[in-house]
Structures are given as structure tokens and as C-alpha cells.
C-alpha positions in Angstrom: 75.2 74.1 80.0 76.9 70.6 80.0 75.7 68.1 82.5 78.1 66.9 84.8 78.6 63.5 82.7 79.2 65.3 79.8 81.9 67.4 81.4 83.7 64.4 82.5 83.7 62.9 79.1 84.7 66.2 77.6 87.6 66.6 79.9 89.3 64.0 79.4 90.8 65.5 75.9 91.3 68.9 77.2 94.5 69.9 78.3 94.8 71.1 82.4 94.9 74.6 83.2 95.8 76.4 84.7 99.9 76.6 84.1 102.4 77.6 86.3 104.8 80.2 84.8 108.4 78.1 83.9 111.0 78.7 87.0 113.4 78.5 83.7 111.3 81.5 82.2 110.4 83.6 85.0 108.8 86.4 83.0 107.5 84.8 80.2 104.6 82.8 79.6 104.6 79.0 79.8 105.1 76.8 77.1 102.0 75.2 78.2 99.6 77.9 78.2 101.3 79.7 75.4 100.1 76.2 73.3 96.5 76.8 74.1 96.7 79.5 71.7 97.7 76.8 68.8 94.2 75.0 70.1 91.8 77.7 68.8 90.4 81.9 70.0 88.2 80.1 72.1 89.5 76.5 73.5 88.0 74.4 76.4 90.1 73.3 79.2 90.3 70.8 82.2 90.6 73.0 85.5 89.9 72.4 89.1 87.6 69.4 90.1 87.6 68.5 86.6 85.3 71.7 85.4 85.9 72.7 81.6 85.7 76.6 81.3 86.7 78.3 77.9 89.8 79.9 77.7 89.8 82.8 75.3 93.7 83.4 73.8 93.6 86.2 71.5 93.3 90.6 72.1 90.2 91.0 69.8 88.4 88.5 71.0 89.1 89.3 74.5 88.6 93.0 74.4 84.8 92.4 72.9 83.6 89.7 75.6 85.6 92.1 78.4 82.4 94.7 76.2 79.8 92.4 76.4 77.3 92.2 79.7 76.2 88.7 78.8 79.3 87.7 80.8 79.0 87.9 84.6 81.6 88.5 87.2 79.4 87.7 89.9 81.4 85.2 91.4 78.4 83.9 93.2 77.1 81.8 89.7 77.6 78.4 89.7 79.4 77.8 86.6 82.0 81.0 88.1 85.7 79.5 87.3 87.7 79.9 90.3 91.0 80.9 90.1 92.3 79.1 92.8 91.2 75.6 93.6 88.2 75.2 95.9 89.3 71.5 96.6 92.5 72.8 98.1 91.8 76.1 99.8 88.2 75.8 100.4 86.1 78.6 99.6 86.7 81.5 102.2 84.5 84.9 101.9 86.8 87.0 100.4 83.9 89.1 98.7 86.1 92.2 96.8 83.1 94.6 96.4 82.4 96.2 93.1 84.5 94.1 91.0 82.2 90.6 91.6 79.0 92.7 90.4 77.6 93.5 87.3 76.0 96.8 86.0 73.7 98.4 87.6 74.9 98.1 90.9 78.9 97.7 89.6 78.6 101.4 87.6 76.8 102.4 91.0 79.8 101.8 93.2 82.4 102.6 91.3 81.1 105.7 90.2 81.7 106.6 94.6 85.3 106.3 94.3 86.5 106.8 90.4 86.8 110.3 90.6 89.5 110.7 93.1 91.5 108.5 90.5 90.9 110.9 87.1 94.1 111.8 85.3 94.1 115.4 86.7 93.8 114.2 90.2 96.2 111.6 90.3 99.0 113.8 88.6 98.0 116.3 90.9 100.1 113.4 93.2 103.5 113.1 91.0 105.4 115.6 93.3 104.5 113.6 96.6 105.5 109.7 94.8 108.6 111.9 94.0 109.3 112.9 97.3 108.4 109.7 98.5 110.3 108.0 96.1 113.6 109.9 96.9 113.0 109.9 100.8 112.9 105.9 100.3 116.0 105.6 98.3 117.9 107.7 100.6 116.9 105.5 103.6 118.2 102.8 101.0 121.7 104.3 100.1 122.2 105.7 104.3 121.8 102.2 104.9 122.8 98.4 104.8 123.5 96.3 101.4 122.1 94.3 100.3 118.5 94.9 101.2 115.4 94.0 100.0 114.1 96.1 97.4 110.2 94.5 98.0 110.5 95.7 101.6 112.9 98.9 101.3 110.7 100.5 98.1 108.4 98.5 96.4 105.8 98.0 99.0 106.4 100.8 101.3 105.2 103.3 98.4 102.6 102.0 96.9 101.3 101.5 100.6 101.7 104.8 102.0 100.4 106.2 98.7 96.9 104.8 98.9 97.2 105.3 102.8 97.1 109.1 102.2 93.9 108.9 99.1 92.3 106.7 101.7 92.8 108.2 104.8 94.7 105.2 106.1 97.1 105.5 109.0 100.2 104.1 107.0 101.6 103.2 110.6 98.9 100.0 110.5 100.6 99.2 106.8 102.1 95.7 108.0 98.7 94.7 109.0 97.4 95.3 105.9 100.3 94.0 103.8 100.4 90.3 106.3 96.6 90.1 104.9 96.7 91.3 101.8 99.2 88.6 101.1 97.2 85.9 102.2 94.4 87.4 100.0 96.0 86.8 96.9 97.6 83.5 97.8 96.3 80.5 95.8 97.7 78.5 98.3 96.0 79.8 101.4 93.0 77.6 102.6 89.5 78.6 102.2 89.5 79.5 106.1 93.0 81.9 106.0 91.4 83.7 103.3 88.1 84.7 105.1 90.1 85.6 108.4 92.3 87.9 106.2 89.2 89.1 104.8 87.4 90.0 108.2 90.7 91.3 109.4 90.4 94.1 106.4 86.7 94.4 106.7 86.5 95.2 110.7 89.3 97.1 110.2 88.1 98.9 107.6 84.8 99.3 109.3 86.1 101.0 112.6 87.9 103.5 110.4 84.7 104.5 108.2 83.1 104.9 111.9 85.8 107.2 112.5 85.6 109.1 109.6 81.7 109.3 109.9 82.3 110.8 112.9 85.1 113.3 112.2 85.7 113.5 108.5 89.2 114.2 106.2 90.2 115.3 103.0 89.6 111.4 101.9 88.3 108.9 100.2 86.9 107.1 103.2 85.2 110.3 104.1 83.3 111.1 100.8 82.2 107.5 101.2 80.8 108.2 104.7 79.0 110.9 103.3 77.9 108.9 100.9 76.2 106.3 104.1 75.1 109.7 105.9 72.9 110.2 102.6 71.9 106.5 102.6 73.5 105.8 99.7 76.0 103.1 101.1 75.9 101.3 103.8 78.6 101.1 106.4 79.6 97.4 105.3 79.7 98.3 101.3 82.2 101.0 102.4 84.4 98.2 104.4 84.1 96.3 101.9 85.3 98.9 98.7 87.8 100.1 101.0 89.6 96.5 101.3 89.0 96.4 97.5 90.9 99.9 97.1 93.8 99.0 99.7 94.0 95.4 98.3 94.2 96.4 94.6 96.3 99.5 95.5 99.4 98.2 97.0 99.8 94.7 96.1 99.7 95.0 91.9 101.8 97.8 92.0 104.5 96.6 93.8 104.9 93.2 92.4 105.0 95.6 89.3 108.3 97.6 90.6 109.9 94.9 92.0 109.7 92.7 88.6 110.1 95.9 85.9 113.4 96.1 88.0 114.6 92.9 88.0 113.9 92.7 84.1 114.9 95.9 83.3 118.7 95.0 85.3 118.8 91.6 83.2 118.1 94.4 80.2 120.7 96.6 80.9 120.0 98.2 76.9 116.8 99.3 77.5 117.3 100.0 81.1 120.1 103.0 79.7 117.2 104.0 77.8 114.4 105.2 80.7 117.6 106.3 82.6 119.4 108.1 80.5 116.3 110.2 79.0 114.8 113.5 79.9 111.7 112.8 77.6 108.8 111.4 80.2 107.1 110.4 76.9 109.7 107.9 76.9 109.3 106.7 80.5 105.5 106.6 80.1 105.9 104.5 76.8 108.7 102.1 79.0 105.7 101.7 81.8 103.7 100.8 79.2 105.4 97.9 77.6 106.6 96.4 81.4 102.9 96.4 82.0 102.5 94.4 78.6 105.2 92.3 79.1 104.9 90.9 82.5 100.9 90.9 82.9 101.1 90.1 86.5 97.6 89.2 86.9 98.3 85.8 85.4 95.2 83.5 86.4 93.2 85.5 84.0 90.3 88.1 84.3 87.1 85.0 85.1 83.6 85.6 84.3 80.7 83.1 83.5 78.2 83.5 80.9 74.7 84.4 81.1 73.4 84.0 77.6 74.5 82.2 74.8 77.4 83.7 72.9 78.8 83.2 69.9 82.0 83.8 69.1 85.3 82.7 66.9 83.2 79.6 66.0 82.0 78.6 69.1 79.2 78.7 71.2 79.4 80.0 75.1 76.8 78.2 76.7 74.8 80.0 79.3 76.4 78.7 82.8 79.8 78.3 81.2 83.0 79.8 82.7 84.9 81.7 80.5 88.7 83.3 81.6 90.1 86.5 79.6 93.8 85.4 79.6 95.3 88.7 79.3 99.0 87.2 79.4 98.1 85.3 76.0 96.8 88.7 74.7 98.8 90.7 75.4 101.6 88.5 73.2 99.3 88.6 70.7 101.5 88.9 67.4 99.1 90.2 65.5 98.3 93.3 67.6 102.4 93.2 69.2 104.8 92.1 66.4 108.1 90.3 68.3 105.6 90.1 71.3 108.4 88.4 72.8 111.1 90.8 72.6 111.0 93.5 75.2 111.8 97.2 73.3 110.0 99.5 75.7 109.9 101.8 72.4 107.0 100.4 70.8 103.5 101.6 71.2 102.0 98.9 74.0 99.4 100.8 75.1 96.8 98.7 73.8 97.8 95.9 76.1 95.4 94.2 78.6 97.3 94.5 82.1 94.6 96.2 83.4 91.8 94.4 81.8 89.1 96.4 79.3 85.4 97.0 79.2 83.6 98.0 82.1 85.7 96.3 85.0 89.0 97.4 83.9 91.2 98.3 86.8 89.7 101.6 88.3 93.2 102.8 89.6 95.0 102.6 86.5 96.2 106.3 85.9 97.9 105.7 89.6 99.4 102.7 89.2 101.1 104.4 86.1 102.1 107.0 87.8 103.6 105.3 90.4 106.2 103.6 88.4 106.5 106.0 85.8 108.2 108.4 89.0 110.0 105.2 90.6 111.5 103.1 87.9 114.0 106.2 86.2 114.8 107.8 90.0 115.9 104.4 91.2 117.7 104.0 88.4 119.3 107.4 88.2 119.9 107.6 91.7 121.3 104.2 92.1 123.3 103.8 88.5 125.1 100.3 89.7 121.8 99.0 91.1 122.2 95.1 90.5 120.6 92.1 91.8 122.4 90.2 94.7 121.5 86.8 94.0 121.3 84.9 91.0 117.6 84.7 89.1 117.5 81.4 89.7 117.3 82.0 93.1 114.7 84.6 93.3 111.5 83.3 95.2 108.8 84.3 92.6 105.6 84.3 93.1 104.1 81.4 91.7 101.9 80.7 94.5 99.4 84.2 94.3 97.1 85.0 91.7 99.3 88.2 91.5 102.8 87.5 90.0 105.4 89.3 91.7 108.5 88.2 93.4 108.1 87.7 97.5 112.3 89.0 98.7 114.6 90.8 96.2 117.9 91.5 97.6 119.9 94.0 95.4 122.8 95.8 95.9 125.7 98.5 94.1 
């Protein structure tokens, strides 16, 4: 590990990071980080308070350290490279359970709730997103234009979806959505952060006590069985069940709300996942939205724990090290014309939901989520259209999850 004199000589040739995506190029990836990949696989840059993790750029590379457990994501170690910076926001507890641990205990935990999200069980689910889905866009089409689609679809879906697998009243959903938000702001100081985070916990923490007490066909009841046994404690369950609401709303509908936009400024392959009967087709079109946009654009962070070698470069032990799955997942060498969006081609390789151990737990429902929505809004509402000009859309270049905070649309 580098002392801090070396880092500041080092820094000063490094380029900064991280980049803001272009307000000229809202769903591609900035010229600026897009020229790290010209730098090296592995390239050292100049991030908050003038600390120098290693970026890695390329798929291979990125799928094998996401493999390897001499990289942490304990966010606890020292070298840890924050994604939002410290200096700014200050450094609120915002602990996210499981996915800031490493094996044992990480396998442990996530074990408790990764069964209720197995393929079978989540397409078990497909008929209730459809109802949902059609229930919402009626309350659309009965009502006002334009409206919001973020408000009238994208959130309220994915919301009252992991409301019913966690035994959530969805009538408490704008609590959780107003700190949520603030969660995955990187402008939100140190101190908003940790007051969102107690918000969720306490919350949280009341409802496992009423579960513990008179238990549901839910996931927060198996995981008060699970402290009845003395397997868990009562604040682990809080705590997994913030992680499960945070990660379980929020992703997906920054996801719907920006496939949509795209997909309208691409009316070609739009026609395509609306005009088919084939749901090989739609699942294929999910696949290559979730390649194209990777929404989690700050980059997966870890920190090393042991010397790694890799693409000609040593990892020092203590060194942070950030998986940008935005630059892999344009990687031309695994997604020819990575540029080009042709929701044809075979994306499923991408990154979007990280690999290795920690990759996203509730990945088969997130995919089914807009694998239902994006073809019955578009089928229902065939002159769907934006109301306002791109230009003006309020992205989301102020959370660590991309997304797009208002979109009015109308027909």
C-alpha cells in the first residue's frame, strides 16, 4: 500500500474520476471515462481527497476479480473507495447488510432470503406484475396527460411488488421511496444519509416485531423465524430488509423509466418488443437495455486484501479497486458495435447486475418486472411519447443509481 506521500505524487498524473455522464449523451458513457479504457485493463486514477484506486475497464478482467475473494467489499477497510465523496457528504451509517461483507458470513445471509427469488418462484409472480401492470396503465389512460411516468408506473410497481414478497404495507410506500432516494443520492450529506438509514432500519424493525409476533406468507416472516431459531438477530433482519426494499424498488424503476425513454427515441426497435408475440424476444430486448444503460454507474467498489496480479499490474494489499461495469459492458471485444443499441443480439453476458459472489440477488425479478412492463405499456399505449424535449429531462446525475427523477409523457 502507497504512503500517503506517494499517493500525492502519484496523483498528480492520473486523470479524476469519477465522470459525470454527458447531459449531451444522456445514455451513453462519457467521453471521459470511456478514455480510461485507452489508459490500460487496470489504470490508476485520482478520486476523492486525492486517493488513487484502480479502475478496471474491460469484461474479462472484471468478471475474474468480481471471482476472486482477495477483494473485499467490506466497506469498513481503510483503503474502501467510496463512491460518493466523504469530504462532501460526510460519512453517514448507511450499512446495506449482506452486500458490505465477505464470505462466510455474506453466503450466510444471503442464503436467508435467495430462495424466495429462484426462477420458479419469481415467475410464479408474472400474472400478478401483469395485473399490476395493466391496473396502473388503466389509472394512466382514465386519467390526466401528461403525467409522470416515474410516479404513475415506474415506481409504484416495483414498490408494491417487493411490498407483497416482503410483507410490506405498500400504503407506507412514499416513506420508503422519500428515503430511499436520499440513500442513493451522492449529494446528500453524511448526516441525511444516516437519518434515512435509521428511518428504514426502525421501520423495518417494528415490522419484524410484528411479524415475530404474528407471522405471513413472507419474507420478513421466514426471517423471524430465522431470529426465533437464533440464527439472526432482530437488527440483521432490519438491516437485510432495508437492503431488499432499497435494492428492490429503486434499480428497477430507474430501469423502466430510462428503457422507455430510449426505447421512444428508438422507435425501430421499440416496433420490435411491441409488435412480437415471441417473449424470447422481449427477454432478449430486457437484456440488452440492461447492457446498454448500466444504471449502477459509480461502479461495483471493493478493496484488496492480498496482492493481485493482474493485466500487468500489481493490486497492492489496501488498494481500492472499482469494477466499472459501464466500461464492460461496451466492451467491443465481448459486444461488437457496443454502441449501437439492437436489442437482437445476445447481451446476456453483460455486467448490470455485477458477477461473482455478490451479484445482484434479485436479478430473475428485476427481469421479470420489465420483461411484463416494457411490451404492455407499449402495446397498450401505441402513441406513448415523451412530453418534453430530452434535453430537458432531469436525469439523475446526482445518485449513484442512474435513472431520470420526473418523466412526463403523453399520446
Amino acid at each position: 500500500m502507497s504512503t500517503p506521500q506517494q499517493a500525492d505524487a502519484l496523483s498528480t498524473d492520473l486523470p479524476d474520476f469519477p465522470h459525470p455522464r454527458s447531459s449531451g449523451c444522456p445514455f451513453s458513457v462519457s467521453p471521459d471515462m470511456r478514455a480510461l479504457t485507452d489508459r490500460g485493463t487496470v489504470t490508476r486514477v485520482k478520486s476523492w481527497g486525492g486517493t488513487t484506486p484502480w479502475v478496471v475497464t474491460r469484461h474479462a478482467e472484471q468478471k475474474l476479480l468480481a471471482a476472486d475473494p482477495r477483494l473485499s467489499a467490506d466497506m469498513t477497510h481503510p483503503g474502501f473507495p467510496s463512491p460518493v465523496d466523504p469530504a462532501v457528504t460526510g460519512h453517514g451509517s448507511t450499512d446495506l447488510s449482506f452486500i458490505g461483507m465477505d464470505d462466510p458470513e455474506h453466503a450466510r445471509l444471503r442464503r436467508m432470503v435467495s430462495g424466495v427469488f429462484t426462477i420458479k418462484r419469481v415467475e410464479a409472480m408474472r400474472p400478478l406484475v401483469q395485473k399490476m401492470a395493466d391496473d396502473f396503465i388503466d389509472r394512466m389512460l382514465a386519467g390526466p396527460k401528461p403525467v409522470d411516468l416515474v410516479q404513475a408506473l415506474a415506481l409504484p410497481i416495483p414498490s408494491l411488488v417487493v411490498s407483497e414478497l416482503l410483507g410490506v404495507p405498500y400504503d407506507d410506500h412514499e416513506f420508503f421511496q422519500v428515503n430511499s432516494k436520499t440513500l442513493v443520492s451522492s449529494v446528500a450529506t453524511g448526516e441525511e444519509r444516516g437519518t434515512a438509514h435509521a428511518n428504514l432500519a426502525q421501520y423495518l424493525d417494528d415490522l419484524v416485531g410484528r411479524k415475530i409476533a404474528e407471522p405471513g406468507d413472507d419474507l420478513l416472516s421466514q426471517l423471524g423465524e430465522r431470529i426465533k431459531a437464533g440464527e439472526l438477530t432482530r437488527s440483521q433482519a432490519a438491516t437485510m430488509g432495508v437492503l431488499l426494499l432499497l435494492g428492490g424498488h429503486e434499480t428497477t424503476a430507474n430501469m423502466i423509466t430510462l428503457g422507455t425513454l430510449l426505447l421512444l427515441q428508438n422507435p425501430d426497435q421499440l416496433a420490435l418488443i411491441r409488435d412480437t408475440d415471441d417473449p424470447k424476444v422481449v427477454a432478449s430486448a430486457v437484456e440488452e437495455l440492461l447492457r446498454y444503460l448500466s444504471i449502477v454507474h459509480m461502479g461495483r467498489r471493493r478493496t484488496a486484501v492480498e496482492d493481485i496480479e493482474i493485466a500487468g499490474e500489481t493490486i497492492r494489499a489496501g488498494e481500492g479497486v472499482i469494477l466499472l461495469n459501464e466500461l464492460a459492458n461496451r466492451d467491443p471485444e465481448v459486444f461488437p458495435d457496443p454502441d449501437a443499441l439492437d436489442i437482437t443480439r445476445n447481451a446476456r453476458n453483460h455486467l448490470a447486475f455485477g458477477a461473482g459472489t455478490h451479484h445482484c440477488v434479485g436479478q430473475p425479478l428485476a427481469r421479470l418486472e420489465l420483461q411484463v412492463i416494457y411490451p404492455t405499456l407499449f402495446r397498450r399505449i401505441p402513441t406513448l411519447r415523451a412530453a418534453i424535449d430530452t434535453e430537458k429531462v432531469p436525469f439523475k446525475y446526482d445518485a449513484v443509481i442512474y435513472g431520470i427523477h420526473e418523466l412526463p409523457v403523453t399520446w
